[in-house]
DRENLO-170625 format. One record per residue (C-alpha): residue number from 1; x, y, z. Coordinates in nm, 2 decimals. Example, Ala and Ser with C-alpha at 12.3 -4.5 7.8 and 13.67 -1.06 7.14 Angstrom:
<sites>
SITE   pos        X        Y        Z
SITE     1     1.23    -0.45     0.78
SITE     2     1.37    -0.11     0.71
</sites>
This chain:
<sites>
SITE   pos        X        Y        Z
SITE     1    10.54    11.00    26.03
SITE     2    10.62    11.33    25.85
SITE     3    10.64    11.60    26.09
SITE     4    10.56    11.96    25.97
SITE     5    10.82    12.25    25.91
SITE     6    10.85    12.61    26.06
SITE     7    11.01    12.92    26.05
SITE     8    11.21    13.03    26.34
SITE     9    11.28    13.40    26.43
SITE    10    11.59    13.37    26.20
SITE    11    11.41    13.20    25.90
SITE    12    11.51    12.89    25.95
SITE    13    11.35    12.61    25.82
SITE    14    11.29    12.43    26.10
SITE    15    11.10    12.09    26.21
SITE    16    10.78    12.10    26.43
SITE    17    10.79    11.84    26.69
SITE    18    10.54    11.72    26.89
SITE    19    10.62    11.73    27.27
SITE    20    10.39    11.60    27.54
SITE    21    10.43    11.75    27.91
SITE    22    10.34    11.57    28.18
SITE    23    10.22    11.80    28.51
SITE    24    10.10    11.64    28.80
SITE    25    10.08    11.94    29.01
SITE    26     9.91    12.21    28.83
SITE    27     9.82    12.55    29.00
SITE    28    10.09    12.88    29.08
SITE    29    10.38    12.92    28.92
SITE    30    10.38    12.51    28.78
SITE    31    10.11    12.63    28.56
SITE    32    10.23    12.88    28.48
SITE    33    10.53    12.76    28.33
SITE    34    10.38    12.47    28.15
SITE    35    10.14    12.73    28.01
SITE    36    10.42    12.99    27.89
SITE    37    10.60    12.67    27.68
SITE    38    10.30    12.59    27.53
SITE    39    10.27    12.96    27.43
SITE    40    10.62    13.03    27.36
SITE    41    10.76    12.70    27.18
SITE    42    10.81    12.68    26.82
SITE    43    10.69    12.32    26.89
SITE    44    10.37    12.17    26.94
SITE    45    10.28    12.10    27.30
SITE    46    10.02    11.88    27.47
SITE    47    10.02    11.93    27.81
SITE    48     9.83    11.64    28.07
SITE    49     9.79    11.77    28.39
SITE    50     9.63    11.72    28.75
SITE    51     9.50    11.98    29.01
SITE    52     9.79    12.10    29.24
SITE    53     9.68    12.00    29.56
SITE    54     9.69    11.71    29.78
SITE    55    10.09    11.71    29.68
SITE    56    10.15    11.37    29.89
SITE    57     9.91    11.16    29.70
SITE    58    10.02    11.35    29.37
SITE    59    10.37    11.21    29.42
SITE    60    10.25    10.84    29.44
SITE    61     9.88    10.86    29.23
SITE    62     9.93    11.12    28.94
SITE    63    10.18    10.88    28.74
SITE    64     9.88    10.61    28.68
SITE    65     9.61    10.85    28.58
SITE    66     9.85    11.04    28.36
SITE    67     9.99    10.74    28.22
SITE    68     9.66    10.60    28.12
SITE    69     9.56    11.02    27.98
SITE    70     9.94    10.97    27.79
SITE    71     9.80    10.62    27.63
SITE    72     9.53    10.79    27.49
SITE    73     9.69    11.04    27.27
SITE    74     9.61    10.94    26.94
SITE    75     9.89    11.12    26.79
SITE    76    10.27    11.04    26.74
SITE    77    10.47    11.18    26.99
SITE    78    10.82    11.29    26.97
SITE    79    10.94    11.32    27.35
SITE    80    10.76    11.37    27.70
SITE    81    10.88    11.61    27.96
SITE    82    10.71    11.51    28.32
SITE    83    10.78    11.72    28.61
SITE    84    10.92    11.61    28.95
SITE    85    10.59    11.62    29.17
SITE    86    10.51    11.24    29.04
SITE    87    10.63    10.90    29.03
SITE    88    10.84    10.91    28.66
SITE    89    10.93    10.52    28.73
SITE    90    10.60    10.45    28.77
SITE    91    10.44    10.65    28.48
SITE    92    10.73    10.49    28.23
SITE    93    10.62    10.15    28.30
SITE    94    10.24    10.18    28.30
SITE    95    10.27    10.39    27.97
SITE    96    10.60    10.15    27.84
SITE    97    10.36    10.02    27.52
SITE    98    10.36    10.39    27.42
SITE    99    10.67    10.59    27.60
SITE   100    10.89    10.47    27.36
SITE   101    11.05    10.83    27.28
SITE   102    11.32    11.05    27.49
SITE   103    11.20    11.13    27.85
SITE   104    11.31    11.41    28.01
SITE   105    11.24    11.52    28.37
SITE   106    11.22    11.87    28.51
SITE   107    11.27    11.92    28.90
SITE   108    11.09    12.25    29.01
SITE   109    11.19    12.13    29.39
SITE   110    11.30    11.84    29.49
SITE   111    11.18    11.64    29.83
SITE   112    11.52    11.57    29.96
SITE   113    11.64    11.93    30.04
SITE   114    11.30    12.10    30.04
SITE   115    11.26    12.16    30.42
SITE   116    10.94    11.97    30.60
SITE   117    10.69    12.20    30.80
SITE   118    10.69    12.16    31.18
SITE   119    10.35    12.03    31.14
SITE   120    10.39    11.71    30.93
SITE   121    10.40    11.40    31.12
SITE   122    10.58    11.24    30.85
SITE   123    10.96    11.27    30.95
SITE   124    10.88    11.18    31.33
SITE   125    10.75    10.88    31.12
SITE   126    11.01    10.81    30.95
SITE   127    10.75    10.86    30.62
SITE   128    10.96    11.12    30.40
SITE   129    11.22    10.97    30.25
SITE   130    11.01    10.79    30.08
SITE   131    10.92    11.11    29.85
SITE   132    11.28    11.16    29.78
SITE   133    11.32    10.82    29.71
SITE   134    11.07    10.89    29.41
SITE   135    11.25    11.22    29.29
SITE   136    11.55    10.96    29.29
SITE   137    11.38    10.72    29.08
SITE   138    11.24    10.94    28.85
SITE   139    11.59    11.11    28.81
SITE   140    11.72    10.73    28.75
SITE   141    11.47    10.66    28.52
SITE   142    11.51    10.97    28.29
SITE   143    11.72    11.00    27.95
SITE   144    11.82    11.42    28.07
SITE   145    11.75    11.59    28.38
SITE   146    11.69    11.99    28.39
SITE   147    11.68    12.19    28.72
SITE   148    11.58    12.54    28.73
SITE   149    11.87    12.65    28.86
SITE   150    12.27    12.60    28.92
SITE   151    12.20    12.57    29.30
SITE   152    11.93    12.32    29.26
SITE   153    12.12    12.08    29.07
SITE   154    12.44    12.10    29.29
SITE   155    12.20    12.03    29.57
SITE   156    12.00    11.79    29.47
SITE   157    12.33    11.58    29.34
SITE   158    12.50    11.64    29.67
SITE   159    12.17    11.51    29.90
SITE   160    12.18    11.17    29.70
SITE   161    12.48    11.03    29.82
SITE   162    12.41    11.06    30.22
SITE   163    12.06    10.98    30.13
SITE   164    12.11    10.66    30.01
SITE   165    12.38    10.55    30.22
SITE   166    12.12    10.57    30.50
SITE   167    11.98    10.23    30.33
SITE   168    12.11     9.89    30.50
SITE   169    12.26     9.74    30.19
SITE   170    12.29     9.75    29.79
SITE   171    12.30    10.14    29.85
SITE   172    12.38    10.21    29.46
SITE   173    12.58    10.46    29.53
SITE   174    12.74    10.47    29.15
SITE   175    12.37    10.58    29.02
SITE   176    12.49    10.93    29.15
SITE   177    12.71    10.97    28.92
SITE   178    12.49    10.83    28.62
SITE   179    12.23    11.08    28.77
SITE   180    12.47    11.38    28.74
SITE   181    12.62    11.32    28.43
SITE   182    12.25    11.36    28.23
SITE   183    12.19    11.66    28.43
SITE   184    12.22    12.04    28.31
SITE   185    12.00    12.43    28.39
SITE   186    11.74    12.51    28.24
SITE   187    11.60    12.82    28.40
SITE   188    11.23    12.90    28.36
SITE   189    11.12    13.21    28.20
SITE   190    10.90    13.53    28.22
SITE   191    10.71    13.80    28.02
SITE   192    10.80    14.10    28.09
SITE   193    10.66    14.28    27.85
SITE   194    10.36    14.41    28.04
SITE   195    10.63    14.51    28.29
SITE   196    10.88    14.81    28.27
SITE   197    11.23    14.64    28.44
SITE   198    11.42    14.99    28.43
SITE   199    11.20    15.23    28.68
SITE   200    11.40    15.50    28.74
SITE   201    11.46    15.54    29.14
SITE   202    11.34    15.87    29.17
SITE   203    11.04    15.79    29.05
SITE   204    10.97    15.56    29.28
SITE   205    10.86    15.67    29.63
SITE   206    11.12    15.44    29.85
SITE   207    10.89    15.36    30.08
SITE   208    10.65    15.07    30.01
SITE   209    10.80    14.71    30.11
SITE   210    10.66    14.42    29.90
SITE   211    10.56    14.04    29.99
SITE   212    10.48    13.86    29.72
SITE   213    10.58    13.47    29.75
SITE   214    10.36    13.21    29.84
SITE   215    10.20    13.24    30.21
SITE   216    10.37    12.94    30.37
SITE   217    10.66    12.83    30.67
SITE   218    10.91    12.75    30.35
SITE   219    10.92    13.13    30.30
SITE   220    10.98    13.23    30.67
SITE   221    10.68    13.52    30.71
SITE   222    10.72    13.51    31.10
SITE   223    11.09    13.67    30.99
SITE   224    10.96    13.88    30.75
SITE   225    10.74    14.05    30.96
SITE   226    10.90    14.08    31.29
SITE   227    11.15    14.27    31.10
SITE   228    10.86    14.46    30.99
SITE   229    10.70    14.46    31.33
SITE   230    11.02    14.67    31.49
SITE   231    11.08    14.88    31.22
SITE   232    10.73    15.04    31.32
SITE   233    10.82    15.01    31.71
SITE   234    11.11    15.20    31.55
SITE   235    10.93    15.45    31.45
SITE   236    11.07    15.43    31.07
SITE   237    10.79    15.52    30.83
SITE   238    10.71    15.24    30.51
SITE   239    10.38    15.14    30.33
SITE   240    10.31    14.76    30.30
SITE   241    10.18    14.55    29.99
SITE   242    10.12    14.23    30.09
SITE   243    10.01    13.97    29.77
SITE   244    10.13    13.62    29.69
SITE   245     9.90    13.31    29.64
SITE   246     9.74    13.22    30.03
SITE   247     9.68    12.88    30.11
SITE   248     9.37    12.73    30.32
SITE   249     9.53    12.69    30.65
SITE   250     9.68    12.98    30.66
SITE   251     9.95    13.05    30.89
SITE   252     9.85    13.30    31.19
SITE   253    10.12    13.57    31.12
SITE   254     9.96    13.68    30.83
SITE   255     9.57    13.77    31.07
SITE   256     9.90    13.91    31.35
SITE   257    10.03    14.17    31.06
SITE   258     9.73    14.23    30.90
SITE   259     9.62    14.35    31.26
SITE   260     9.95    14.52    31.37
SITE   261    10.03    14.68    31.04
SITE   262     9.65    14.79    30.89
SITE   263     9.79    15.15    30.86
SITE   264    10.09    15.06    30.64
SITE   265     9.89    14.84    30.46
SITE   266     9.81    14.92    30.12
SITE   267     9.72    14.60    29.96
SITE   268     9.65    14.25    30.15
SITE   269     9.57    13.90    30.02
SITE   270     9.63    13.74    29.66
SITE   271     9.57    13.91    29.34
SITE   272     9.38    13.72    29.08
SITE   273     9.40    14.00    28.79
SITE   274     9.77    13.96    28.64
SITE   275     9.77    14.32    28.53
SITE   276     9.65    14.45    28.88
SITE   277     9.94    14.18    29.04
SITE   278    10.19    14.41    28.77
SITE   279    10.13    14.71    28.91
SITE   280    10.13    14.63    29.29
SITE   281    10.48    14.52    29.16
SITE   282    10.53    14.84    28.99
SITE   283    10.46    15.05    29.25
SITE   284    10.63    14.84    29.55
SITE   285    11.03    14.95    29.60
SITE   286    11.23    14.69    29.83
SITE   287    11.17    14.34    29.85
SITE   288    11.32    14.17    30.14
SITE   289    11.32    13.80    30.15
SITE   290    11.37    13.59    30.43
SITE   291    11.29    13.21    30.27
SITE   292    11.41    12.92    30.42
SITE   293    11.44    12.77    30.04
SITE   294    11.40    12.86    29.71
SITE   295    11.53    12.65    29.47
SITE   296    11.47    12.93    29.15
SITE   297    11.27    13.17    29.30
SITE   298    11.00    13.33    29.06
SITE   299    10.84    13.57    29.29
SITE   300    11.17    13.75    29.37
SITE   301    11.24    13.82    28.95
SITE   302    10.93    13.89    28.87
SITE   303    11.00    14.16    29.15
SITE   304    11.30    14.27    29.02
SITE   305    11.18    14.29    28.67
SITE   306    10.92    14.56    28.77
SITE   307    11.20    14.76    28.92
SITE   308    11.20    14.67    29.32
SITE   309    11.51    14.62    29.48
SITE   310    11.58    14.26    29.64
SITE   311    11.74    14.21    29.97
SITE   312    11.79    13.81    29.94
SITE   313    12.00    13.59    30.17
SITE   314    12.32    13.52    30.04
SITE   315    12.22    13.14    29.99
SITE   316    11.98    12.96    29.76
SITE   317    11.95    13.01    29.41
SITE   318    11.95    13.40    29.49
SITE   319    12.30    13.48    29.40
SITE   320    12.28    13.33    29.03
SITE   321    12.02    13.65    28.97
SITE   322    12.23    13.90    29.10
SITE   323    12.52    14.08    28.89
SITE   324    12.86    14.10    29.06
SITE   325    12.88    14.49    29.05
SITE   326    12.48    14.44    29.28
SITE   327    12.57    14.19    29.52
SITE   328    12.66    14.40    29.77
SITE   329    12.40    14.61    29.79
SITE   330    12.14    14.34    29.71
SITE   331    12.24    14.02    29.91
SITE   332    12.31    14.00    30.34
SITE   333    12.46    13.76    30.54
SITE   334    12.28    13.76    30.81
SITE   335    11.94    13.94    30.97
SITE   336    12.12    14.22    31.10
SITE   337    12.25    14.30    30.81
SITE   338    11.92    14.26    30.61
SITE   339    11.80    14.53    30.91
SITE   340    12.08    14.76    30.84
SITE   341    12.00    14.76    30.48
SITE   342    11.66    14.76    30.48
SITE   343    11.67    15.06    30.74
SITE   344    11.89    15.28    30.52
SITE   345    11.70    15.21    30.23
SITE   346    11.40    15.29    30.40
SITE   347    11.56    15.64    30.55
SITE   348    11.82    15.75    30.30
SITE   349    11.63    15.60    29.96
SITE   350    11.68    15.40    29.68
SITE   351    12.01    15.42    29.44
SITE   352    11.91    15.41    29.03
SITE   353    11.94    15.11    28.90
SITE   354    11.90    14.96    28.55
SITE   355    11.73    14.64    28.58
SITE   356    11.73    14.51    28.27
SITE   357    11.98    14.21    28.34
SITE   358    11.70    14.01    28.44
SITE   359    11.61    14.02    28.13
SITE   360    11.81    13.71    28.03
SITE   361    11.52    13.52    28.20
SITE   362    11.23    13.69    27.97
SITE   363    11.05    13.43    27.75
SITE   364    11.22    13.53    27.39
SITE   365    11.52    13.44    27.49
SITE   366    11.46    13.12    27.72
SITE   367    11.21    12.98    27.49
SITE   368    11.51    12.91    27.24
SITE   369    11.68    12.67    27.55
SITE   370    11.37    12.47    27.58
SITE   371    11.35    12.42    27.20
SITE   372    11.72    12.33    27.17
SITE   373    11.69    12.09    27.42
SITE   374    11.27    11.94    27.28
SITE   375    11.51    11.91    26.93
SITE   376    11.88    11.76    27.08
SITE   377    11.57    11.52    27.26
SITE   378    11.58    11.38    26.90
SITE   379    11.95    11.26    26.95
SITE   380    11.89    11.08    27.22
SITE   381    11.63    10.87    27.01
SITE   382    11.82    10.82    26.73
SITE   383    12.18    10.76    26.94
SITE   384    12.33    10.35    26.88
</sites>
């Protein structure tokens, strides 16, 4: 089939490929994402897709109805990208009369080091590893692997070996290896152009502390606001924004700030208008971030591209943000030392800072990655 040519930001003649991505959790930041390729690529994207909820039944169900969606598409297709909340194995050999062309995989999170809330019953069980035996089979089953980050590859890669040496015999412990060897970054991206990433400090009040990750145990909010919680006992004066997408059972810390804090608060609960979301960012100053695990973390640089300063845990994917000559004002070690910093901050104000190094994660520049990598797909094809 001949495929069509465009022109790239250089003037490059270049070829138009057909792409299908394959979503089977689609709400927050997952949508997000898939939504900005589609928008940003040079290439033509399809997207299939499922609701995000329901996450455990996702992991087993969504590969069959998106296979059969995938089946359907009249068009020729020149390689699929699924994501990591489905069963890949499962999809490639339901859709095998079609998925003849490069598969790639994308892990936003992984289930083998993504912690388990208090309140699943499932690793009393014995029930989850199961779900990171399907992100292992998916990553098996793929021709090239992206994670969103260096932190999540390394470790993803290092879980598989204990995790599959748990198994009685015919461990396959060499698959590791194969696993690691297709594996590479590729970060996800933003637009910041409806945000301005170099606030000046004195223009900004230094007062106003900002929340704005998902409301759930993964991202430690008891922490967060019991630091919060004795700052006020401390009598040390700050204003409160408080956004971030809120889930149906939500956890009781959030009803205990919104109670104890109602006078520092000056927004609570998610923000459905992205412009209004841009400037609660734009007026908030210091983010401090107390997660358990973030394998990328989106909320914290889309904070820092509007100009707040991150305290993050020296752990995670958070150091990979932060440039050398920052990372000691902007990463702790431990939570004294996040309440030492945050405290100054909070009494003595805010340094100037030019935020524009997060920058390398804005759209016009990571759209070019995910391109390279839809085209070098086509090697894969065509390899002996």
């Amino acid at each position: 089939m001949c495929k069509s040519k465009t022109l790239n930001s250089q003037f490059l003649l270049v070829e138009t490929l057909h792409i299908v991505i394959v979503e089977g959790f689609n709400s927050g930041s997952h949508k997000r994402w898939v939504l900005d390729i589609q928008k940003h690529s040079q290439h033509r994207i399809t997207i299939l897709s499922l609701p995000g909820r329901h996450w455990k039944w996702r992991m087993h169900g969504a590969a069959i109805t998106l296979a059969k969606q995938f089946l359907n598409i009249p068009d020729h297709v020149d390689a699929i990208m699924c994501t990591d909340m489905m069963d890949v194995s499962l999809f490639k050999s339901i859709a095998a009369a079609k998925c003849k062309e490069p598969l790639l995989v994308y892990f936003h999170e992984n289930q083998l080091t993504y912690p388990w809330s208090s309140t699943d019953q499932d690793p009393a069980l014995k029930r989850d590893n199961h779900y990171g035996f399907i992100n292992y089979t998916s990553a098996l089953v793929a021709d090239q692997i992206y994670f969103n980050s260096h932190y999540h590859l390394q470790s993803f890669n290092d879980a598989l070996l204990p995790f599959l040496s748990q198994f009685p015999d015919y461990q396959n412990k060499e698959t590791t290896q194969e696993i690691l060897a297709k594996s590479s970054v590729l970060p996800i991206g933003f637009d910041f152009t409806n945000q301005d990433n170099n606030v000046p400090a004195q223009t900004k009040q230094g007062k106003t502390i900002l929340w704005n990750h998902r409301w759930e145990y993964d991202k430690n909010p008891e922490l967060f606001f019991n630091i919060l919680f004795r700052l006020k006992d401390e009598g040390v004066p700050f204003q409160l924004i408080v956004a971030g997408e809120s889930t149906t059972k939500q956890l009781p810390i959030f009803d205990l700030a919104k109670e104890r804090l109602h006078k520092e608060i000056v927004h609570f609960g998610y923000c459905e208008n992205r412009q209004r979301y841009h400037e609660l960012l734009a007026s908030a100053d210091i983010l401090p971030v107390t997660s358990k695990q973030d394998f990328f973390g989106m909320s914290v640089v889309e904070a820092i591209g509007a100009g707040v300063l991150p305290l993050l845990p020296n752990r995670l994917a958070y150091p990979e943000h932060i440039p050398a000559q920052y990372k000691s004002l902007m990463l702790y070690e431990d939570i004294d030392e996040l309440n030492d910093k945050l405290k100054t901050l909070l009494l003595i104000g805010l340094p100037d800072i030019d935020y524009t190094w997060i920058r390398k994660y804005d759209w016009s520049t990571v759209a070019s990655l995910y391109d390279s990598i839809f085209t070098q797909a086509q090697a894969i094809k065509y390899k002996p």
